[in-house]
N, C-alpha and C positions, 0 to 999 in steps of 0.2 A: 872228232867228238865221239865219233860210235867206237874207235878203236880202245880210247881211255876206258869209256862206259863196260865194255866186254872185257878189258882188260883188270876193272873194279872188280866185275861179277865175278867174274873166275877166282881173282884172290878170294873173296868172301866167303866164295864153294869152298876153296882151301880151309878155309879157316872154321866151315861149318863141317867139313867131314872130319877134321882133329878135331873138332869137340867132341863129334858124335862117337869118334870110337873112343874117346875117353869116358863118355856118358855110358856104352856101354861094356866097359872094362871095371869102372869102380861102382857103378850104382845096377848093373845086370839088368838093365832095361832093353829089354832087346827091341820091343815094336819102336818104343822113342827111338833107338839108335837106327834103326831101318827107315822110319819117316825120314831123319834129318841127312841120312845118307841120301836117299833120294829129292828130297829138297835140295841140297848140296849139287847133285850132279845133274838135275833140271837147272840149274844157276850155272853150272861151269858150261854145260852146251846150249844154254843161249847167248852164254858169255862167249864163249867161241864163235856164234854163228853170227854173233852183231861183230867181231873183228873180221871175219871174211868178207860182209855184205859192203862193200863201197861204191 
């Protein structure tokens, strides 16, 4: 169960760091593109550390 759950998060971080550098490529939002990069990769290393903990 915790392996699916981290293995969710992580795609999601994937899926939230392409937006974000798309957000700030067409709309030059640089702070939104830095929140969501780090929202993104707070997501992808909990997501990793719920597949290591078993």
């Amino acid at each position: 169960m915790r392996e699916t759950l981290g293995f969710t998060l992580q795609l999601l971080a994937l899926v939230v760091v392409g937006t974000a550098l798309l957000v700030g490529l067409f709309y030059d939002a640089l702070r939104t593109e830095i929140a969501m990069l780090a929202v993104g990769g707070g997501m992808f290393l909990l997501g990793r550390e719920l597949q290591r903990s078993r």
